[in-house]
C-alpha positions in Angstrom: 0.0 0.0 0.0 0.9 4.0 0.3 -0.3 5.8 2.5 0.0 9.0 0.6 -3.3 8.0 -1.3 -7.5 7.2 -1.0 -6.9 3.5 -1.9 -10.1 1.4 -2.3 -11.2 -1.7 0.0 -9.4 -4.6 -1.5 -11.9 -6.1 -3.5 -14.4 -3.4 -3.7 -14.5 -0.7 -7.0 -13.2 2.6 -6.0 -15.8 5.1 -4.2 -14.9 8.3 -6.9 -13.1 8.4 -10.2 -10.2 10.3 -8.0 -10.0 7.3 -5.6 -6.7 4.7 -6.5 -8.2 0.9 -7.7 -6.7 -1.3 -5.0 -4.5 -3.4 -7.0 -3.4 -6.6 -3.9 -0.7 -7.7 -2.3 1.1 -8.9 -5.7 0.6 -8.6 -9.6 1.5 -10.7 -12.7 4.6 -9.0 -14.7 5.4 -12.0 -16.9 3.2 -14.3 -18.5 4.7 -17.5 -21.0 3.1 -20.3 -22.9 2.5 -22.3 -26.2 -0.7 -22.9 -27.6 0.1 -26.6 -26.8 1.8 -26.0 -23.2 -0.1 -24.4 -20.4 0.6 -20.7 -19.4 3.2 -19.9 -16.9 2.7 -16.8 -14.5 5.1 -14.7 -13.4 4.3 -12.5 -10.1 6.0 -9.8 -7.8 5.0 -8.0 -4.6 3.3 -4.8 -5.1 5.5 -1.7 -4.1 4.7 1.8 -3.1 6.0 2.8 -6.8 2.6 0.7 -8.1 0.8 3.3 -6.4 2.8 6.2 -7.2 2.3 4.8 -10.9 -1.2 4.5 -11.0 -2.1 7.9 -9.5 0.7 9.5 -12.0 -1.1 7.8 -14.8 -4.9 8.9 -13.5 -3.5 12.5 -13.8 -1.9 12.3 -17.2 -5.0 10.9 -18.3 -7.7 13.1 -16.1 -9.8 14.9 -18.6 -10.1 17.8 -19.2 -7.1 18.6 -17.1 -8.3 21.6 -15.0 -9.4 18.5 -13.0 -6.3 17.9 -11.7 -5.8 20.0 -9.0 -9.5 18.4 -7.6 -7.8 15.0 -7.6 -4.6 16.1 -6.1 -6.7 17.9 -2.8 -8.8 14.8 -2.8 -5.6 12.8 -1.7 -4.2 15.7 0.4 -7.3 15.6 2.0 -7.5 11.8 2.6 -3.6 11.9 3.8 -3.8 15.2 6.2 -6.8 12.9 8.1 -4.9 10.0 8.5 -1.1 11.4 8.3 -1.8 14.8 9.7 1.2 16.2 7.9 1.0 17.9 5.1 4.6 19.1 4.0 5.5 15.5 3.7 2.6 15.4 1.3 3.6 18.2 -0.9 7.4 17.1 -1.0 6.3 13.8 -2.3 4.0 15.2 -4.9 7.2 17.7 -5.8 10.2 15.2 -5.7 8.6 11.9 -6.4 5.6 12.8 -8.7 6.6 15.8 -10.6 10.0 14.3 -12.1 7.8 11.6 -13.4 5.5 14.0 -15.8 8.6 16.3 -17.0 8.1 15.4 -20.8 3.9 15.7 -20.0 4.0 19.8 -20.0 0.5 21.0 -19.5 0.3 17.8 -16.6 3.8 18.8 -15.1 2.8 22.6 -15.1 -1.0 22.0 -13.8 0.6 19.8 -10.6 3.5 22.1 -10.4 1.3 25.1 -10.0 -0.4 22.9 -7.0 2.9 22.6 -5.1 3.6 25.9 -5.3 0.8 27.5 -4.3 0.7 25.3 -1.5 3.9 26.2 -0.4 3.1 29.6 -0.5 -0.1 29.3 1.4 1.2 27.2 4.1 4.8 27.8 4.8 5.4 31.5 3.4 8.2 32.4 5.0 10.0 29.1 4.7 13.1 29.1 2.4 13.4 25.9 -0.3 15.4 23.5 1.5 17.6 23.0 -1.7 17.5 25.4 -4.3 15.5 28.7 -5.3 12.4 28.5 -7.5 14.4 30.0 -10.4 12.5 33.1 -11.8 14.3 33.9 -15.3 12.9 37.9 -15.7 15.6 40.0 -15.6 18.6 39.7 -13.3 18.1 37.9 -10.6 20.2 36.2 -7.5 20.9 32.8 -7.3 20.6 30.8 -3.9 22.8 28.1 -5.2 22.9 24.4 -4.6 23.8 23.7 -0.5 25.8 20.8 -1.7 27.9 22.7 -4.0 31.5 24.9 -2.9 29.5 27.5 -4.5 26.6 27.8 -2.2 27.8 30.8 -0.2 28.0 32.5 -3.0 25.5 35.2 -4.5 25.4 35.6 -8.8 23.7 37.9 -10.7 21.8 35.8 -13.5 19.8 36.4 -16.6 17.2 34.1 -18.2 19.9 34.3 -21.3 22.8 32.8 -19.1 20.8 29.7 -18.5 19.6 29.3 -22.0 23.5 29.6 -22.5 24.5 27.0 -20.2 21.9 24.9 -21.8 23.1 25.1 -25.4 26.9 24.9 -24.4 25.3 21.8 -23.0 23.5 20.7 -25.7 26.4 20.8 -27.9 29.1 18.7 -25.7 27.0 15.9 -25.3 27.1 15.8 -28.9 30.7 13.9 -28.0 28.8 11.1 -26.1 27.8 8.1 -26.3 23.9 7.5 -28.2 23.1 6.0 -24.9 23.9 8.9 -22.7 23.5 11.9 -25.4 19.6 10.1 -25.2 19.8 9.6 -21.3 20.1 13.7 -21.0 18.8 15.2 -24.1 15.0 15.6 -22.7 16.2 17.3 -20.3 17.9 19.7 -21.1 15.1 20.4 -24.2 12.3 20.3 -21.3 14.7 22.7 -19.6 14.8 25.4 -22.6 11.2 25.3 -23.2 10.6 26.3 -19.6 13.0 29.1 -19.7 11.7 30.6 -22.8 8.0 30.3 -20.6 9.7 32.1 -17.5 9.0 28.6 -15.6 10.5 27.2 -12.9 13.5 24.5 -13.9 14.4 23.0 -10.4 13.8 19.4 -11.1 15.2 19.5 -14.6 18.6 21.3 -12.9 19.3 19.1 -10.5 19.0 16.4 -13.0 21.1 17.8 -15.4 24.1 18.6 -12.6 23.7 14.9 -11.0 24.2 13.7 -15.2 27.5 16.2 -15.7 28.8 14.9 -11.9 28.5 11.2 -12.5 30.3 11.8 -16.6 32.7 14.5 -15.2 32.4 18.2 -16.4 36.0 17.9 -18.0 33.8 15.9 -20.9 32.2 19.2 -21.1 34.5 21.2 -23.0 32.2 24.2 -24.2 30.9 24.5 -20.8 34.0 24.6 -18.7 35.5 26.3 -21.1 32.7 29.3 -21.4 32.2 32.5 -19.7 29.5 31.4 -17.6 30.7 28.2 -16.2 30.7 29.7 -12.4 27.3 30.2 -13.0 26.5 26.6 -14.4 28.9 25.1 -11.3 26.8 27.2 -9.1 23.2 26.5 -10.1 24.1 22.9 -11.7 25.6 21.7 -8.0 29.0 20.6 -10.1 
């Protein structure tokens, strides 16, 4: 089970069209058989992550989609009564849902919307715990990544310099691999169409620094090699 959810009695059909389907203790992932041989089942325990699945796929498939925020309170709801804690809620909705709809964009912006907004309403004068909600209007300061030498730092960033860092991006990972130029490419595309929207990139940056990390930025030879690279070390967490 998860308990971040309205999950129906095992058994019984879900009470709403927002409520989860209750999906048992284990489901059939593999199935093999001959027309002459009997078929063989293949089962596994159900995890959290089947949940977390089904209610992603109920929102990318709500319609029409200024639903979504109904079916996101209807499971706030159901987990402030039974959890009472609803910051856990919303980080789970933020770090565990939203990454999954990145490359859904109206879904991704609808439930991103949510999570701000609640943020705002119910813990205004709490700071992100890891990076700033990047604005890109004008210049801006940066809190940067806690985890990177750079995050006692202060810059002064435009909405240019990060479409910079992305295309200096874009065009070193033209040196990879297929299999990692594919691994990173969405990203950083996703990343540049929010930008140009003035929308916030968090998820999409932290990705993108923890991909240049684990490859090593000396691959990176446009970006290190670029005027803004203290910026992108900064905001990337490199």
């Amino acid at each position: 089970m998860n308990n971040f959810y309205s999950i129906a009695e095992e058994g019984n059909n879900p009470e709403s069209n927002f409520q989860l389907k209750n999906i048992g203790n284990t489901i059939i992932f593999a199935m093999t058989g001959y027309r002459d041989s009997p078929t063989r089942k293949y089962e596994r325990n159900v995890t959290e992550d089947d949940y977390d699945n089904q209610f992603i796929n109920k929102i990318s498939t709500t319609k029409p989609p200024y639903e979504i925020p109904n079916l996101i309170e209807y499971h706030f709801n159901f987990y402030k009564k039974t959890q009472r804690d609803q910051e856990t809620f919303i980080k789970h909705m933020k770090y565990v849902v939203l990454p999954k709809l990145k490359n859904k964009d109206i879904y991704y912006e609808i439930v991103n919307e949510w999570i701000k907004e609640k943020e705002a309403s119910l813990f205004p004068n709490k700071t992100s715990e890891v990076t700033n909600n990047f604005t890109l209007t004008g210049s801006q300061n940066v809190q940067i990544n806690q985890n990177s030498p750079y995050s006692n730092q202060n810059f002064q960033y435009k909405s240019e310099d990060i479409k910079d860092i992305l295309l200096l991006l874009k065009k070193d990972i033209e040196n990879l691999s297929k299999e990692l130029k594919e691994e990173i490419n969405d990203d950083i595309d996703y990343a540049l169409k929010q930008v140009s929207k003035n929308k916030d990139i968090t998820p999409q940056l932290k990705s993108i620094g923890s991909f240049v990390s684990n490859i090593g930025t000396s691959f990176f030879v446009n970006l290190i090699s670029s005027s803004v690279y203290d910026l992108a070390k900064g905001l990337l967490g490199i």
